[in-house]
Backbone bond lengths (Angstrom), bond angles and torsions (degrees), N, CA, C in turn:
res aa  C-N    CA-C-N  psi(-1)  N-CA   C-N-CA  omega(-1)  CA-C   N-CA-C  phi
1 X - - - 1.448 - - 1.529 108.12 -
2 X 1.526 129.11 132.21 1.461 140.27 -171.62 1.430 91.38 -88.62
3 X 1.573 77.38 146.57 1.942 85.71 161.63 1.740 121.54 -38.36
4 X 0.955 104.38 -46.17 1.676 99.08 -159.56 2.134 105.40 -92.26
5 X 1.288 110.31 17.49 1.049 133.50 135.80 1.381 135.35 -54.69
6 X 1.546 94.17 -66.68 1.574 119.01 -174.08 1.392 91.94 -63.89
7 X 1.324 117.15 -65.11 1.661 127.57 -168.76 1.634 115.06 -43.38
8 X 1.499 110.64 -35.96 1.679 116.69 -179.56 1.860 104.54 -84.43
9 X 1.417 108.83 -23.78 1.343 109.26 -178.44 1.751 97.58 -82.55
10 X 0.936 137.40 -52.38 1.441 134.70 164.47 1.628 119.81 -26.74
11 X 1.583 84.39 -76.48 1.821 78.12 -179.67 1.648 120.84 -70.02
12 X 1.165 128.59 -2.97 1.548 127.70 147.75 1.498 103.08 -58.13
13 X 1.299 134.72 -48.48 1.197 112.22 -158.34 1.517 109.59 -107.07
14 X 0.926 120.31 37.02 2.153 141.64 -173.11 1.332 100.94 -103.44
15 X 1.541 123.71 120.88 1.238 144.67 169.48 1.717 102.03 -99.13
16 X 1.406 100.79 126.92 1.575 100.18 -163.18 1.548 78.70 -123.37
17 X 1.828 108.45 160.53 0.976 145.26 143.65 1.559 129.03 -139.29
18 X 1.566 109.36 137.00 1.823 99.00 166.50 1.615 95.85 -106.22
19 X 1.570 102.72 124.00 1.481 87.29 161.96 1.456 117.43 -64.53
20 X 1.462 104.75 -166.69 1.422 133.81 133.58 0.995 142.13 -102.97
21 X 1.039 113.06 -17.53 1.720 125.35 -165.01 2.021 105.66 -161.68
22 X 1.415 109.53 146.62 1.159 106.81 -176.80 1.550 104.10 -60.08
23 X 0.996 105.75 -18.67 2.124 124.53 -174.12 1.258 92.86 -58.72
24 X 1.462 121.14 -58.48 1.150 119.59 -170.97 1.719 133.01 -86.58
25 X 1.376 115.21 -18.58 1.212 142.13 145.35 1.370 98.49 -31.82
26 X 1.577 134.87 -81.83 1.121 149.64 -134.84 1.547 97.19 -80.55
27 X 1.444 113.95 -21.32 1.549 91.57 -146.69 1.820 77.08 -115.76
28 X 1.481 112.84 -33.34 1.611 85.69 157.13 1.674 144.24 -42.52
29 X 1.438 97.25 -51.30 1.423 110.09 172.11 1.165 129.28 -42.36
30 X 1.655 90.56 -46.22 1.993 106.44 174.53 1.904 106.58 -50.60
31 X 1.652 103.82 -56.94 0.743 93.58 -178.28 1.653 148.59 -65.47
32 X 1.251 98.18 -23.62 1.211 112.49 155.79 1.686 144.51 -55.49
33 X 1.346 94.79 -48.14 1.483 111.54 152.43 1.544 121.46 -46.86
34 X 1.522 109.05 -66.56 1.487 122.83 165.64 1.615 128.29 -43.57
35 X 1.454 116.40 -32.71 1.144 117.09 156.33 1.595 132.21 -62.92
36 X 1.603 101.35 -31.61 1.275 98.96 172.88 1.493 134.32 -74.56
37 X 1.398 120.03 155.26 1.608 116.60 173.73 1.502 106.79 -53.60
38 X 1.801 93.88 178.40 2.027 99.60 -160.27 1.548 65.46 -94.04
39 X 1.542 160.31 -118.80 1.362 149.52 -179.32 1.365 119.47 30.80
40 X 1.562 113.40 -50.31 1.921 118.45 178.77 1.285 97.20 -66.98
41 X 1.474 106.16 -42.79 1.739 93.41 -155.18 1.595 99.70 -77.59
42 X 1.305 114.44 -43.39 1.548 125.39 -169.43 2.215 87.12 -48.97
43 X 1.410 115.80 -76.99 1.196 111.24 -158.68 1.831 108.39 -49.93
44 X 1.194 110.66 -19.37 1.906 108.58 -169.75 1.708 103.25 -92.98
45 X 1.902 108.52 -13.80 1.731 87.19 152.81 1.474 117.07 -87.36
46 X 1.078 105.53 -43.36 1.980 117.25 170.51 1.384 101.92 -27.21
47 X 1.370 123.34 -51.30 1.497 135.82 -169.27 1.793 122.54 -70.97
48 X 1.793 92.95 -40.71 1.334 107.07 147.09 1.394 149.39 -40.62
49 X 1.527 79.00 -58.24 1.785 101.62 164.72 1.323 125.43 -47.72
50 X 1.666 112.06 -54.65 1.315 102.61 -178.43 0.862 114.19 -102.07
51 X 1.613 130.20 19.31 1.615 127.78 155.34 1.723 109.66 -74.93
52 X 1.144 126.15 -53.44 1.371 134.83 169.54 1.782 108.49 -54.04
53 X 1.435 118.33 -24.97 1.709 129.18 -175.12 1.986 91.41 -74.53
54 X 1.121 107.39 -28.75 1.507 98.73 -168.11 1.069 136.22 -99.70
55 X 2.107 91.32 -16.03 1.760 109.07 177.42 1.825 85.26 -78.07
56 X 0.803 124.09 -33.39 1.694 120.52 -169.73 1.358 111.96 -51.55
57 X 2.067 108.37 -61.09 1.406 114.02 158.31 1.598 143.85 -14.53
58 X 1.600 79.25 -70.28 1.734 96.95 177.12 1.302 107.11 -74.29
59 X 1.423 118.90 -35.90 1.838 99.64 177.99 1.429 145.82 -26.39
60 X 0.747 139.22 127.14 1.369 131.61 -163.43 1.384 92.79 -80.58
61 X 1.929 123.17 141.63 1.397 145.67 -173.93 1.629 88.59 -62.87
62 X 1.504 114.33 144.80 1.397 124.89 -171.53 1.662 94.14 -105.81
C-alpha cells in the first residue's frame, strides 16, 4: 500500500473537532477516548510508541 493510500485510508477514519474553549477541547477528548475499546486505546499507545521509537532513531546523535 503507497503512501497516498495510507493517507486516504487515514482521513476516512479521523474524528475531528474545533473546539471553543479549552473547556471544551478537554471534555471532547475525554470523550473520545472513552468511547473507544480498552484494545483501540491499548493499540493507539502501542502505535505511539513506535512513532516516537523512530523520531528517536532517525535523530541525528547530539
Amino acid at each position: 500500500m503507497g503512501l497516498e493510500e495510507r493517507a486516504r485510508k487515514r482521513r476516512r477514519r479521523m474524528k475531528v473537532h474545533r473546539a471553543r474553549s479549552f473547556d471544551d477541547a478537554e471534555r471532547w477528548d475525554l470523550e473520545y477516548w472513552q468511547s473507544l475499546t480498552p484494545a483501540e486505546r491499548l493499540a493507539a499507545l502501542v502505535a505511539i510508541h513506535r512513532d516516537v521509537e523512530k523520531v528517536r532513531r532517525d535523530r541525528p546523535p547530539e
